[in-house]
Structure formats: C-alpha cells, structure tokens
N, C-alpha and C positions, 0 to 999 in steps of 0.2 A: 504493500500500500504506500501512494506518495501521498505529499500533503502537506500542509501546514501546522503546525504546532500551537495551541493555546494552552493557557494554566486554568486547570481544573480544580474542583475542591480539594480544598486541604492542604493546599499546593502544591500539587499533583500536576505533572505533565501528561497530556495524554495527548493522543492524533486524532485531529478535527475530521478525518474524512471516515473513522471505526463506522462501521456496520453498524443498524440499531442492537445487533446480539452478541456483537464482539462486545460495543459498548456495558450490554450489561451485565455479560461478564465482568467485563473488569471493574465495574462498581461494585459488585458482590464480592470480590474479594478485595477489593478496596478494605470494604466494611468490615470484613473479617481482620485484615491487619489492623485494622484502628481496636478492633474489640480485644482481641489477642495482649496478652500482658506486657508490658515490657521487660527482655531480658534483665534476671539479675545476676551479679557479678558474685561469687563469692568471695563472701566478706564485705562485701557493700554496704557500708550501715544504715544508708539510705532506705532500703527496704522496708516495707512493709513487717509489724511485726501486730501483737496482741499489747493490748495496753497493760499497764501492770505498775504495781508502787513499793518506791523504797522507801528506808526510814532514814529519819536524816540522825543528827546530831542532837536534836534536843528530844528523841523520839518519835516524831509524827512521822504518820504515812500520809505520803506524798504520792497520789497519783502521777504516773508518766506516761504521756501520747504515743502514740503508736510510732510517730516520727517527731523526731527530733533534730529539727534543721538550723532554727534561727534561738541563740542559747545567750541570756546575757550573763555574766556572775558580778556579783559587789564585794564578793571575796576574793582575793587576790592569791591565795591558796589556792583554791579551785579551779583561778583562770591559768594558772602555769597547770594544773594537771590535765589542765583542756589541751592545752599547746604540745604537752609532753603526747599525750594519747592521739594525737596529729587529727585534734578537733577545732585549730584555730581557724579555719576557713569556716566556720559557724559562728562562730561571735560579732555580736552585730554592735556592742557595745562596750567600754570599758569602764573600770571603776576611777574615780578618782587619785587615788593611791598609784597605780600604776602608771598611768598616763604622767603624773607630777613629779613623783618621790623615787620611783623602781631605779637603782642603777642598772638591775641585771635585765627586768624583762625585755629591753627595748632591742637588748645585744640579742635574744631568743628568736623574739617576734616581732622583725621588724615595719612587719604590714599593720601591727596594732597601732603603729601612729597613725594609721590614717580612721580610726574608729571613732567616732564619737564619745564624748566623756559621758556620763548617764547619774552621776552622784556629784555631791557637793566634798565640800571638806572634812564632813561628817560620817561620811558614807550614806546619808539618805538620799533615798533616787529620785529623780526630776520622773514624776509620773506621767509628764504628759508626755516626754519622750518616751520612758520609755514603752508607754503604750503606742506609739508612732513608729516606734520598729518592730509589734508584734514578735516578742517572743514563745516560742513555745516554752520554755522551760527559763525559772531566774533563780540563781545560784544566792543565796546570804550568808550573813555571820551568824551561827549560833548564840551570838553576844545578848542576846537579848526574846524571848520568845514571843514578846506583844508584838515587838516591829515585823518579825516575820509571819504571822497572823495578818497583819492591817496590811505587810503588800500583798498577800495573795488574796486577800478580800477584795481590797481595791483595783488588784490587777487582772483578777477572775484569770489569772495562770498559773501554773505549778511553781511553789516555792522551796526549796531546800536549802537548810540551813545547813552546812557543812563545815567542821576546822579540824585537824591533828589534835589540838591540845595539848599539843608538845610530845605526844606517845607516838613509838612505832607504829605501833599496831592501828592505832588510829586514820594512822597515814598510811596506810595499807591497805582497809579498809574501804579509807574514801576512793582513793585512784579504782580498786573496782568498784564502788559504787559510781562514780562517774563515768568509768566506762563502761553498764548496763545502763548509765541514763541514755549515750548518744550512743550504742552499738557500736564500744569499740573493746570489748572484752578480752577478747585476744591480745592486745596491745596490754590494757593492763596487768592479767595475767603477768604478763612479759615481764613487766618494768615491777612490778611486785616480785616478782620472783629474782629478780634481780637485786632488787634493793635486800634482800634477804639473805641473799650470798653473799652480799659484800661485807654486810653487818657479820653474819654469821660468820665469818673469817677473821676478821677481828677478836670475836669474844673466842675462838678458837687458839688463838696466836696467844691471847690474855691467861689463858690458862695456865703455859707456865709459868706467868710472872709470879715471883716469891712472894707471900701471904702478905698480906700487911703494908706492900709497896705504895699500894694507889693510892693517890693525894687526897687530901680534903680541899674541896675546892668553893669558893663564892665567886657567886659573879654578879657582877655591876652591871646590870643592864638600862635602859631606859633614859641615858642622859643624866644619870644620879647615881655617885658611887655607893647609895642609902637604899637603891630599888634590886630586890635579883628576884630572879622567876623560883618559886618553890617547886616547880618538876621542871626538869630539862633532860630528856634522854639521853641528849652524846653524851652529856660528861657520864652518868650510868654505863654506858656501851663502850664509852673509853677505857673503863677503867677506875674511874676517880668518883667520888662522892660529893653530892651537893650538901654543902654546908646548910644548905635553909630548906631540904627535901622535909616535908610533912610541918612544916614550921603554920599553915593554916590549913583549915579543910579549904577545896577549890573545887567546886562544881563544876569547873570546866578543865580542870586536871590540870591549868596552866598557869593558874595565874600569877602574880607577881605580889613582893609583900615590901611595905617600908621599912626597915629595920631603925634601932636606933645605933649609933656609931659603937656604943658599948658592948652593944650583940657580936656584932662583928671582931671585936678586941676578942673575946671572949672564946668566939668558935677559932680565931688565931689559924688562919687557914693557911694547907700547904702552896696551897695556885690562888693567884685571881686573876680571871676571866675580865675581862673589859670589851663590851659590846662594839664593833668594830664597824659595822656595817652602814656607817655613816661615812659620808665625805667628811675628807678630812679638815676641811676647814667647817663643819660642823658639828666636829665631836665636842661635847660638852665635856668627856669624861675620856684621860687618855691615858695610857701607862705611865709615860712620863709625869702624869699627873701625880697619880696614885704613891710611885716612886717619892716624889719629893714633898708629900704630903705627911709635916710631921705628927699628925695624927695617929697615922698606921706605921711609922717609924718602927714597934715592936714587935711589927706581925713578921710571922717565919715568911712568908709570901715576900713582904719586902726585901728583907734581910737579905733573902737567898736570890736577888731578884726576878722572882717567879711570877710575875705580871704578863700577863700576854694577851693582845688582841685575839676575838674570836667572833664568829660571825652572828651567832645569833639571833632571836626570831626577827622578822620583818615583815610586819602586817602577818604570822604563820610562817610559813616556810615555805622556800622552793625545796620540791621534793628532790632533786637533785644539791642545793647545795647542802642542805642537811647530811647527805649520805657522806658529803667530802668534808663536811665539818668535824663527823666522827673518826674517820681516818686520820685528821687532823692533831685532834684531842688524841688521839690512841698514843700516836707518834709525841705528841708532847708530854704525856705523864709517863709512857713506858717505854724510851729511845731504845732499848736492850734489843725489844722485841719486833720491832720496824727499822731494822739499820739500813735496809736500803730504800727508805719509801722517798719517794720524789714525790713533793705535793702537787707540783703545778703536772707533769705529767699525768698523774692519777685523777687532780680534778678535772682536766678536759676530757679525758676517756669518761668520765664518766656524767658529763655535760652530754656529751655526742651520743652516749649510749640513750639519754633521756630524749634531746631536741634535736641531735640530728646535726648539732651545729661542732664546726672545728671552732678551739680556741676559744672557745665561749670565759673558761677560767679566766684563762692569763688574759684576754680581756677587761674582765671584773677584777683580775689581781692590780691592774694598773690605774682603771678607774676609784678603786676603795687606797690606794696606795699602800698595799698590804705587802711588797717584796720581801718582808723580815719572815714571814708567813709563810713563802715558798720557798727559802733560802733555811726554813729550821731544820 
C-alpha cells in the first residue's frame, strides 16, 4: 500500500489509505496494547504494590500508598537514608537544616540545591507549600508527638516520625523501614548489613584488648563544655564508656543533660570528646579550649592531653559518618589494636559504599578542618 501518513490517536502513526478492515484491525489491537500493563523491571520500586503500614518512632501506625513517588522528610536523618537507599530523585523538598547548616549533605547530593526549602528555622513546615508539591508520604522528628498528629491532620498525608536516638539498632531499623516505605528493600538490606560488619569487627578486634583498658570518657557536645549526650553508641562500640551514660531517664534514648562543672571534676574522665562538626570559625567549644581552661586543669583528660575532636550528632546522624566515627573512637582509645587503620582511607570507602560518591570524606575532612583527625 502507498500513501500518505497522518497521526492517529494516541499518537499513533498509521497509513491514510488502510482498508476499512485493515483499519480495524489495527484499532483493536491498538486497544489491547493500551489495556495491557506496562512492563515491570525487576526491582522497580515504582510498581505497583498493596498498601500497608509501618510504625514509626513514637509508635503509631502509619498507613503507606501503594506508590511512593513524591517523598518530602523534615528530618535530616531520614533524608541522607533516602539518598543512601538511591531515593533522592523523589524528594521534592528539603528541610531547612540541610539546605542552610549541612556541610556534608551538599558534597552527597548535589541536585538537593536545586529543591525547595519547605521549613523554617524551627523545622515547622510552610503548609501551603508543602501541600503544592503533593507528597505522598512526609518524613518528621519524633521530637514531639502533637506536631506530628497536627501535620498529618492538616496535611491528610502519611506522616512518620523517625530518629536513631543515638542507638544502632535504631538506625538499622529505620534504613529498613525507609526502604519498605519507597521499595527499596534490597538496598537496605545491603547497607544494614553492612553497617553491621563493620561495627561487628570492631567489637571483635576489642576483644582482646586487656580488661580495664577502655577510657572513661565525657563529651562536650552542643557548643557548651557543660552539655554531653547521656547515650552515645560509638564511644560504647569503641570501647570507652560514657561518663554521663544513665545520668537521666530519656524517652528518646538521646538526649542530652546540663551538668554542673563539679560533676565533671568529679567523674575526672580519661578522654574528652569535643563536638567537632562545626566550622571552624564556629566552634564555641575547642580542645584548645578545654586544654587551657584552668578549670579542668586537674582532670586526667587534661593532664595527659587526651582532648580530641569528634564528630558527633548533627541534626541525628548520617548513617555513614557514624559508622566512620566508630572506627575512629576505636583507633583513638585502643591504638594497640588498629595499628594500621588509615582514617581518611577507610572513611571514603565507606562514604562510596553508602552514596556512591569518591572522596566524599577527605572532602568533609577539609571543609570541618579536621587533618589532626586523619593524620591520628
């Protein structure tokens, strides 16, 4: 058949001169390829699936849609395990925190500049955005169990309140819960099980170190050598003991105590920890500080100059540098048993293993000005 060519439904090429029977042939199967499903890829998380709900962090079950495409979180914990779980081409928004304050997320994810902010200085969300990007699913803090009640009311969308709380298992947890929210299980899987090896080698390597070795340790976290977290895992996992571990009950397994200066004479710790993960022309609180501080003049910590930056939470934790924070702390309280650990090597393997990205460390090592850190 010769002819001429026009665009048909659908946009569809078909030849102007078909028979009326050819023609409706090929309508009829037309139809059938339209009705016919579209191939899925295995492992596609895109697909179709049954709805179904997890439990967050401060217990609620939380309904989840069948798809999960457009994802915003106001936690910044949650939004690096998006990025880890190679969910960042779904976020249609970012929190404040990360967008203003992150050194590291921007080095990970560098298309999140171009995301919209969605929260204020507070972390409360601008609702009328972010009802204007329609998400299927919105990520919070567990900080609070009213706020997270009043957006999913207000936003008639799934809300889940997620954070570590400073515990592994926590943070093990959530990365698979986050990846059964967006279908990326197998990834989590992965990266948990990973994260488990490395710790797990560690407390293995710890074993033989001689009874009684492991420091007692405070840490100054918060911009106040007065503030430390009452549970911190790595130092646990390193080896060393938190001098202010159980010092209050904490409903969120995290949180942080004031002490008075007397306390701290008192518990006379082996290490202090000095929260680092500030630009350096914003640390309020710095070894050198601490050092020349005749306050603490009599702590064994001084004495023996046992002060050391450390990186500590920020807004929770990337789930990668937590794992290279531990490694860290190991080699710093028990040198005997990591004589050949290279920091900076070990924390970009294990950046790449998380994000995919070379260099992502010694990146971060040069922006936090931490060189004393990869060179111990």
């Amino acid at each position: 058949m010769t002819g001429t060519c026009g665009k048909g439904p659908a946009g569809k090429w078909y030849n102007a001169t078909m028979t009326p029977a050819l023609r409706f042939t090929f309508f009829v199967l037309l139809a059938a390829l339209a009705a016919s499903p579209a191939p899925v890829l295995a492992g596609d998380p895109s697909q179709d699936r049954p709805s179904f709900a997890v439990t967050d962090s401060l217990g609620r079950r939380v309904g989840i849609p069948p798809r999960v495409r457009r994802i915003i979180s106001l936690e910044p914990e949650i939004t690096r395990i998006i990025v880890a779980l190679g969910g960042g081409d779904r976020l249609v928004g970012l929190d404040f925190f990360l967008r203003h304050h992150d050194h590291l997320f921007p080095l990970l994810f560098p298309a999140g500049a171009g995301l919209p902010v969605v929260s204020n200085q507070g972390q409360d969300p601008n609702y009328e955005l972010v009802l204007k990007l329609r998400p299927d699913v919105l990520f919070s803090s567990p900080s609070e169990f009213q706020s997270t009640e009043t957006m999913q009311i207000k936003l008639r969308t799934p809300v889940a309140a997620l954070a570590s709380s400073g515990k592994f298992d926590n943070l093990l947890d959530e990365i698979e819960t986050v990846g059964r929210v967006i279908g990326r299980e197998d990834r989590a899987r992965e990266l948990a099980d990973y994260f488990r090896k490395r710790v797990g080698a560690v407390r293995q390597a710890l074993r033989v170190a001689p009874a009684g070795t492991g420091p007692r340790v405070y840490l100054a976290f918060w911009g106040s050598p007065l503030r430390t977290p009452v549970s911190y895992e790595p130092v646990d996992a390193a080896g060393g003991t938190n001098c202010a571990a159980g010092l209050l009950p904490s409903y969120l397994g995290a949180a942080g105590a004031t002490v008075p200066l007397e306390q701290i004479l008192r518990w006379d710790p082996d290490v202090i920890l000095v929260q680092g993960n500030y630009l350096p022309g914003d640390r309020t609180v710095t070894v050198e500080g601490i050092l020349r501080d005749p306050r603490l003049a009599s702590l064994k910590a001084v004495r023996a100059g046992r002060v050391h930056y450390t990186f500590g939470f920020w807004y929770w934790w990337d789930p990668a540098l937590v794992l290279v924070e531990t490694l860290y702390l190991a080699r710093l309280f028990h040198p005997r048993q990591f004589p050949d650990f290279d920091f900076e090597k070990e924390g970009n393997k294990i950046f790449r293993e998380f994000y995919g990205v070379d260099g992502a460390f010694t990146a971060l090592a040069k922006v936090l000005n931490c060189d004393e850190w990869v060179r111990n």
